[in-house]
Every structure is written in structure tokens, then in C-alpha cells.
C-alpha positions in Angstrom: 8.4 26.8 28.8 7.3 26.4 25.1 3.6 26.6 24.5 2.3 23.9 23.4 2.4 22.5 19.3 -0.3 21.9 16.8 -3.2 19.3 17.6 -2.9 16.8 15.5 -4.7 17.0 12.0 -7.6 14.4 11.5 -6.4 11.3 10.0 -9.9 10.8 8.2 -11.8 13.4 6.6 -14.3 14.0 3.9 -15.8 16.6 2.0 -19.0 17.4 -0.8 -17.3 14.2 -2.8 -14.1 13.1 -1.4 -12.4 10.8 1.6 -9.1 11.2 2.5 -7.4 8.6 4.2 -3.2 7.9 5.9 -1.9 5.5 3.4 -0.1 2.0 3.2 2.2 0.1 1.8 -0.4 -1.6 -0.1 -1.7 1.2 -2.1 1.5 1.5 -3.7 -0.2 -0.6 -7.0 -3.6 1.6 -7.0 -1.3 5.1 -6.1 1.3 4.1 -9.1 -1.7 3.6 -11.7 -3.9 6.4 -11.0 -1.0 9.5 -10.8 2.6 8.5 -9.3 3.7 7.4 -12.4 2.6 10.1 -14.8 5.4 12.5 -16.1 2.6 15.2 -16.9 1.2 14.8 -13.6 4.3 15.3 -11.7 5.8 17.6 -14.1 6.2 20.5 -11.8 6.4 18.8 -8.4 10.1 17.9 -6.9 9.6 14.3 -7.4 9.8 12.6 -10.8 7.3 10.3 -12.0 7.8 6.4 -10.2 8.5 4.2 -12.8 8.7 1.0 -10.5 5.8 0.2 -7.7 8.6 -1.0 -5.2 10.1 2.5 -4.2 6.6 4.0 -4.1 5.8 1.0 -1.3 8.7 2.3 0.6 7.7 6.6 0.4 4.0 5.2 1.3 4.6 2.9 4.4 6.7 6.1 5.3 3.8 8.1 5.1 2.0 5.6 7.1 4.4 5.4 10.0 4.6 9.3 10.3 0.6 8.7 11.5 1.0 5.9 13.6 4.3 8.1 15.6 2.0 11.1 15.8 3.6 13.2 13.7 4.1 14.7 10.2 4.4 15.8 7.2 1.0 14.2 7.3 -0.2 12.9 4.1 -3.5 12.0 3.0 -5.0 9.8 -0.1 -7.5 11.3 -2.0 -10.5 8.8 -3.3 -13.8 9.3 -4.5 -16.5 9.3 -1.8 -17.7 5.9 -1.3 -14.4 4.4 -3.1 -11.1 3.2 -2.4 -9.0 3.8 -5.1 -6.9 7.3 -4.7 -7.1 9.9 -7.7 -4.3 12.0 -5.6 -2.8 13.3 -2.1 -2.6 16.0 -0.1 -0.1 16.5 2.1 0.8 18.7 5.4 3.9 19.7 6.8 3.5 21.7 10.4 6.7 24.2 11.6 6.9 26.8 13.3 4.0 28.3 13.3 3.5 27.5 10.3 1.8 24.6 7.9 2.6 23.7 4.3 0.2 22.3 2.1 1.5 19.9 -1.1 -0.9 18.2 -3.8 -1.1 16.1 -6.6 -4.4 14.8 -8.6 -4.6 12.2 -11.6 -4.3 14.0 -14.5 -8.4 12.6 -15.4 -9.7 14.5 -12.2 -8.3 18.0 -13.0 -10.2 20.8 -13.4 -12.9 19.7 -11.9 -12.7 21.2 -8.1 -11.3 18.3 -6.1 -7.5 19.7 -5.4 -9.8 22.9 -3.8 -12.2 20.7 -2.0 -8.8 18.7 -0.2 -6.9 21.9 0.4 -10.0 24.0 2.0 -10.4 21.8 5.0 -7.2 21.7 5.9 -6.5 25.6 5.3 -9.3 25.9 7.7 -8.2 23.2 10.2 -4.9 24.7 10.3 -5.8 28.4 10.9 -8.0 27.6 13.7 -4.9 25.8 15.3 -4.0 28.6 18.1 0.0 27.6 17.1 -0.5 27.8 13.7 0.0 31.6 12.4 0.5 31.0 8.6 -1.0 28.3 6.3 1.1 28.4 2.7 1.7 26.9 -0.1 3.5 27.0 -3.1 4.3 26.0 -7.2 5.9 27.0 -10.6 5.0 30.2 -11.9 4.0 28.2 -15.1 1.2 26.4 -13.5 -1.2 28.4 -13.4 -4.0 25.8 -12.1 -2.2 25.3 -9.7 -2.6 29.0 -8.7 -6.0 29.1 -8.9 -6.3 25.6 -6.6 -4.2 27.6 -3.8 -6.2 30.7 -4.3 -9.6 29.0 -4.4 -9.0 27.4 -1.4 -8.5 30.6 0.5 -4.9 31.7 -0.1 -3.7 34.9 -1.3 -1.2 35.4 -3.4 1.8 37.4 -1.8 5.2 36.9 -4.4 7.2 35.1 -6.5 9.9 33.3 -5.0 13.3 33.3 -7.4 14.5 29.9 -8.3 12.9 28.3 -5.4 12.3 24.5 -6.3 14.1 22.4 -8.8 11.3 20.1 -10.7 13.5 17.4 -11.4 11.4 16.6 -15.0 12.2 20.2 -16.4 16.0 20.3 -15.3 18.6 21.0 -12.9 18.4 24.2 -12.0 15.8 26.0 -9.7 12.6 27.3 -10.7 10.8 30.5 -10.3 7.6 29.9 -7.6 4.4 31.5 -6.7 3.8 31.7 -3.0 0.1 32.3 -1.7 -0.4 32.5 1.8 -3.6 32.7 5.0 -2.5 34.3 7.5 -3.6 35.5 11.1 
């Protein structure tokens, strides 16, 4: 007999000055504004920047449905405490044994903590989850905030992973990652 999986992650939480939140369908306008349809924002992520609101709709009220069935990749809007409109997303993917974290911020909100204070909860969540051995994450070796996000929030940084993800806005080919890991 299997052992059971993962609980659940919390489909509302909120930190110092953020609440994150399942999406819908109708945040599609608000997500497309603030950071889905930025080619800097999403130059080194495996999706290229939406440049209409319709397909977005669709990959949201995806999202959404993964929630309502229970299970993942979860993901998570980010918005200002007290707010509605998202500045970014977190997401979580649970196999395994193991959890992958993925995040993306409006390009106006960077450097400014708020990709750490997502990401720490949920590193946290998911190491205290008895099935859960290994919390990870990764990106381009040429992002280095993006390193310093993962490593702030409590991952270490273990090796580079040879042409690992393609990021669709830089070319064909796969790129060079950083891996950065919590284990237990």
C-alpha cells in the first residue's frame, strides 16, 4: 500500500504584505496588464509574453479547475494586501516527493522582497509535508535575481543544470539553469 500524498496546499494565504488567491477566468484582463504580457517580464520563463487576453482566460480558468479537482500544479495570484489586482503568481507543482516552485512578478514590484515573501511560505508548507522530501526550484543562469529570490527564501544552491529550459523569447535551443534546493 502507498503511503499517503501531500495535504493539500492552502488555497488562501497571506503574508507581511501580500494575499495570494486560486485564479479565474476573469482575471485574465487585470493578469494580462500587470505582467502576462511583458516580454521583459517573461524573458526567461518558458512561456512568451500573451499578446491577446483570450488565451490567457483559457491557461487561468485551467488554473482554477486544477483547485476546484483538488489537485495541482497549484497556482496562486499575487496582490497587494487589502487589494485585488495581481502584481504576479506563484505556482506549485507536487511529485514524488517532491515540490516545484515557479514565479513571476510585474516588472514595477521587483526588487522589492515580494517574490521571497510568496516563495517562503510555501518552502515552508511544503517541507513540513511528511511526503514531501525536496522543495526546488529553478532559472537561467543569467538571472541572477532570480537566484537570490530562491536563495532568500530558504534554498540552497546545489548546480547548474546544462541546457535545461528553452525560454522561448531568447531562442530555440535550451538554456543553462541554476538549481537551488531544501531538503530533508
Amino acid at each position: 500500500m502507498n503511503p499517503p500524498g501531500p495535504s493539500r496546499p492552502p488555497a488562501i494565504f497571506v503574508t507581511a504584505r501580500l494575499a495570494a488567491r486560486p485564479p479565474c477566468a476573469d482575471d485574465a484582463e487585470a493578469v494580462f496588464a500587470s505582467y502576462a504580457s511583458d516580454p521583459e517580464v517573461t524573458r526567461y520563463l518558458s512561456w512568451r509574453a500573451y499578446v491577446r487576453v483570450q488565451p490567457l482566460a483559457v491557461f487561468l480558468q485551467e488554473c482554477a479547475a486544477r483547485w476546484e479537482k483538488g489537485f495541482g500544479p497549484f497556482t496562486w495570484l499575487l496582490c497587494l494586501k487589502g487589494t485585488t489586482a495581481p502584481i504576479g503568481s506563484v505556482g506549485l507543482t507536487i511529485e514524488g516527493g517532491r515540490a516545484m516552485l515557479g514565479y513571476v512578478l510585474a516588472k514595477k514590484f521587483w526588487r522589492h522582497g515580494f517574490a521571497t515573501e510568496a516563495l517562503t511560505p510555501l518552502v515552508a508548507w511544503s517541507i513540513a509535508q511528511p511526503q514531501i522530501w525536496r522543495v526546488w526550484a529553478f532559472c537561467d543562469v543569467e538571472n541572477p535575481a532570480s537566484i537570490r529570490v530562491m536563495e532568500k527564501a530558504g534554498l540552497v544552491r546545489e548546480a547548474v543544470l546544462r541546457r535545461w529550459q528553452v525560454c522561448p523569447t531568447l531562442g530555440p535551443e535550451p538554456r543553462d539553469c541554476i538549481i537551488c534546493a531544501k531538503v530533508k
